[in-house]
C-alpha positions in Angstrom: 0.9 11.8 0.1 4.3 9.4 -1.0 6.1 12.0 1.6 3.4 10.5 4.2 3.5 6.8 3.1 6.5 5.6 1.6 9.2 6.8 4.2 6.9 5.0 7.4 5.6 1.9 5.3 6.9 0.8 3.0 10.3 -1.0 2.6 10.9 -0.8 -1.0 11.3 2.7 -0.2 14.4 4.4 -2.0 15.0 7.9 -0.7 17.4 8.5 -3.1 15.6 7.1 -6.2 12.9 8.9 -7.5 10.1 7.1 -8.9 7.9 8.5 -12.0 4.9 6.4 -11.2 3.7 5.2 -7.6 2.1 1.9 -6.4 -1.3 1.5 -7.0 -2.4 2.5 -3.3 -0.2 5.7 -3.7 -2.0 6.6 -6.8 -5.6 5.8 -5.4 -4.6 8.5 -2.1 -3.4 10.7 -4.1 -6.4 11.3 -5.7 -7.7 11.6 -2.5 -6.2 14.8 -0.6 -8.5 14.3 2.1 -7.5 11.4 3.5 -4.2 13.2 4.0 -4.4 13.4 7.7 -5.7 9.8 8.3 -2.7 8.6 6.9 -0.4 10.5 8.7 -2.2 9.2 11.6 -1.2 5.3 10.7 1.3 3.4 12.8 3.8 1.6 10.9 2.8 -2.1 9.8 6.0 -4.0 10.3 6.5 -7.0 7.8 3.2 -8.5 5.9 1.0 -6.6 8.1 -2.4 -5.0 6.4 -3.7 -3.5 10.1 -6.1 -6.9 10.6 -6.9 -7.2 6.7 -6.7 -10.1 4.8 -4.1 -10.1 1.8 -7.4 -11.1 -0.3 -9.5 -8.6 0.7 -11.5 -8.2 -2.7 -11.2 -4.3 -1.7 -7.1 -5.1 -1.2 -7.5 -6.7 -4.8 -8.9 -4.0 -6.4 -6.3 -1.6 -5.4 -3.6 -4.3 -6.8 -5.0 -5.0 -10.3 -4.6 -1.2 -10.5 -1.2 -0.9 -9.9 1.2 0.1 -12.7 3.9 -2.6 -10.7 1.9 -5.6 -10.3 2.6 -6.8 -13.9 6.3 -6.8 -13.9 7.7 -5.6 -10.0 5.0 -7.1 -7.6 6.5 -9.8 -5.3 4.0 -9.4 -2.8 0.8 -10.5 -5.3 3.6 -12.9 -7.6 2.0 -16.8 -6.9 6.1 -17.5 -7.7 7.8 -15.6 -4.8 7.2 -17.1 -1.2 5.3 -15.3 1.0 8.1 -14.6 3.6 10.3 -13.1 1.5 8.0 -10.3 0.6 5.6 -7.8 1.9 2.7 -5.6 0.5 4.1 -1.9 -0.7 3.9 1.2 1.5 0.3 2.2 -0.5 -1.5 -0.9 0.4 -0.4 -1.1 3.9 -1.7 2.3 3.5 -5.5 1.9 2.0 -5.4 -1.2 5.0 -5.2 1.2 7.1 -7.7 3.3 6.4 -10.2 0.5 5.9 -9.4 -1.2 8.8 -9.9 2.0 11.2 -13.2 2.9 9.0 -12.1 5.9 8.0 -12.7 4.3 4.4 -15.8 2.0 3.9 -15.1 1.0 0.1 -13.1 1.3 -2.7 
């Protein structure tokens, strides 16, 4: 699933720097092999793009207060860092996606 997501979208991508943990949407897809195909489906989401989605979307949220990053590496949900100098992580733009086209209904 990270092979699916993080090279097409998301930017704090580092091909070269393994991670031991994902982002919160990574770990919620990978749980879900299914959805495998639908995500290989996505077009890239350039910048702050969620596919349509709101950045509050309490389904968004829930995904976030997940993640192992949002308590010490989370620009994108920090009240501190403007919004144009960050954007959502590869998984979320991810789970968007997937709620957006309906492939998903909830959380």
């Amino acid at each position: 699933m990270r092979e699916l997501i993080c090279p097409r979208l998301c930017r704090y991508h580092k091909p070269d720097k393994p991670e031991e943990v994902g982002c919160g949407g990574v770990l919620w897809l990978e749980a879900r092999s299914h959805l495998e195909g639908a995500v290989a489906k996505l077009p890239p989401q350039p910048g702050r793009g969620l596919y349509g989605l709101d950045a509050d979307d309490p389904r968004l949220l829930a995904v976030c207060r997940a993640c192992p990053y949002r308590a010490e590496g989370c620009d994108f949900r920090d009240p501190g860092v403007p919004p144009e100098a960050c954007e959502p992580c590869g998984g979320l733009k991810a789970v968007a996606g997937l709620l957006a086209t309906g492939v998903i209904q909830e959380l």
